[in-house]
C-alpha positions as CSV (number, residue, x, y, z in Angstrom):
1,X,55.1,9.8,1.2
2,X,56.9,10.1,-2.2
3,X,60.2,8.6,-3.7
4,X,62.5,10.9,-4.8
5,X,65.3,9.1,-6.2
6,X,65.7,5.5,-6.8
7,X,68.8,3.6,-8.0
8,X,69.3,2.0,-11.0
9,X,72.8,0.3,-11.6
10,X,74.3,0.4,-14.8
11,X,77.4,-0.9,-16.4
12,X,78.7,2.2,-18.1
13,X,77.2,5.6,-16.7
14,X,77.6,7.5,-20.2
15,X,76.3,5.1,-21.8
16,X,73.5,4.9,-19.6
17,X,72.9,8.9,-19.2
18,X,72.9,9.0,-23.3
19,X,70.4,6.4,-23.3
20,X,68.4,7.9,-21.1
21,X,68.5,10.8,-22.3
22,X,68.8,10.2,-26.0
23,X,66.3,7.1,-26.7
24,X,64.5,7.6,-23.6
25,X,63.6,11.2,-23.4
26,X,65.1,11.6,-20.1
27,X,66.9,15.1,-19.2
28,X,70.2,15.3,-16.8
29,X,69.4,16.5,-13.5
30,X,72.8,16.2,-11.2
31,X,76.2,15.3,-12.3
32,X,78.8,16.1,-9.9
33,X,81.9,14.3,-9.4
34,X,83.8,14.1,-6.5
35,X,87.1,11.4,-7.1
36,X,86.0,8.3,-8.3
37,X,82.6,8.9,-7.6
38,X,79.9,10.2,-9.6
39,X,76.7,11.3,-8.8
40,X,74.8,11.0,-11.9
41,X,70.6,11.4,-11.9
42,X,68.1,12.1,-14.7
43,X,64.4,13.1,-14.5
44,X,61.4,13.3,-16.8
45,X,61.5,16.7,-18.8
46,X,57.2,17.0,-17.4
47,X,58.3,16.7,-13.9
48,X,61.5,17.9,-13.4
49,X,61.3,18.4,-9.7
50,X,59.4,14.9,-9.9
51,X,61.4,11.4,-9.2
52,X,65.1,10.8,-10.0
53,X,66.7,7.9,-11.1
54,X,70.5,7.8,-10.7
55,X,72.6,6.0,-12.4
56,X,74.6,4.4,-10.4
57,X,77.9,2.2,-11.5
58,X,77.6,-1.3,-11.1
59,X,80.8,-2.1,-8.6
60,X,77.9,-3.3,-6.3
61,X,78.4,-6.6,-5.3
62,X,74.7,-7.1,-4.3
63,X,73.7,-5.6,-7.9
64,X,75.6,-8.0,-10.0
65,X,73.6,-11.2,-8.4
């Protein structure tokens, strides 16, 4: 069994994805927007069929606790 995406909320998701990317190394898997909603997910530039994270906005009630 493997993960192959995991959430990580974030407060701003540009922010995040240039961090990520940027600082972190990361390289931009998905982005597709559909209405309000974005689908945003990076991956290490070794593995990039490997595990994604997506950054996911923080509207989650559960996330801000």
């Amino acid at each position: 069994m493997r993960i192959k995406v995991t959430s990580i909320y974030v407060d701003d998701q540009e922010k995040a994805l240039r961090f990520y990317t940027d600082v972190l190394g990361f390289v931009k898997k998905d982005d597709v927007t559909q209405g309000p909603y974005r689908w945003l997910t990076v991956v290490s530039p070794e593995e990039p069929d490997g595990a994604e994270l997506q950054l996911a906005p923080n509207d989650n009630p559960a996330a801000k606790a």
